[in-house]
N, C-alpha and C positions, 0 to 999 in steps of 0.2 A: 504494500500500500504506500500513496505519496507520505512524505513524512509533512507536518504541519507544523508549523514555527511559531512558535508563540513570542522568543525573546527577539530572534533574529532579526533585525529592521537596524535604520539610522536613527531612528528616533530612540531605541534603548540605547545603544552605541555612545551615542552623544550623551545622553544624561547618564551614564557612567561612569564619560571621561571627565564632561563637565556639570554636574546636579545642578539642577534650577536655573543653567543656563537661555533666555531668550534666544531662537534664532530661528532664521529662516533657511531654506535651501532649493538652489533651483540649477540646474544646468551639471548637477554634481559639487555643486561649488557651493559656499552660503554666500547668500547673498543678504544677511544681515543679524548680527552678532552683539549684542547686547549684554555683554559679562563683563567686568574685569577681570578676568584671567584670559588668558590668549587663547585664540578659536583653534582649538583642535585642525589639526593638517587631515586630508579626506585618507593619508596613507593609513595616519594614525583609528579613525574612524574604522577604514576595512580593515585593519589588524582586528579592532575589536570585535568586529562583526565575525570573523572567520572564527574569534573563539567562541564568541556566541554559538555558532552553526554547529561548532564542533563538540561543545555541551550538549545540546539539545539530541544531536548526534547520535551520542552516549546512553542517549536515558530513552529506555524501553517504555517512551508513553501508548500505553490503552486507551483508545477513546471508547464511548458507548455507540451505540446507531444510528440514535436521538443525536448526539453530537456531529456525526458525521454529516448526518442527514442537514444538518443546521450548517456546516458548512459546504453543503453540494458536493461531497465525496464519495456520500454511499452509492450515488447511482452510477458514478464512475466507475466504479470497481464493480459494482456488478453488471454492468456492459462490458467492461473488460473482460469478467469473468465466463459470460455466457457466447463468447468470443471463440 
């Protein structure tokens, strides 16, 4: 089954690197930074992402039916499966 990501994104990333930071992002780049502390580099961001990915990776999540079906998965898979 596809794996679903719950932490994985820019948005966890960044409030990681920088908690209660303001900001905007567009073109890959932000395009508006409202912290005092210095805007995180996008290298720095996908490092953090790829351990995100690689945590979530790791951990044998179970969803229920209900769940899946909430995210438009079940019937993926069982079109896959009747395939």
């Amino acid at each position: 089954m596809e794996k679903i990501y719950q932490l994985y994104g820019i948005d966890t990333a960044v409030h990681l690197l920088r908690p209660g930071a303001t900001w905007e992002i567009s073109n890959m780049g932000f395009s508006k930074w409202d912290d005092p502390r210095p805007c995180p580099t996008m290298e720095e961001v996908k490092e953090c992402m790829e351990k995100l990915k690689q945590l979530e990776d790791s951990i044998d999540t179970q969803w229920r039916d209900d769940q899946l079906k909430e995210f438009g998965i079940q019937e993926k898979v069982l079109s896959e499966q009747l395939k």
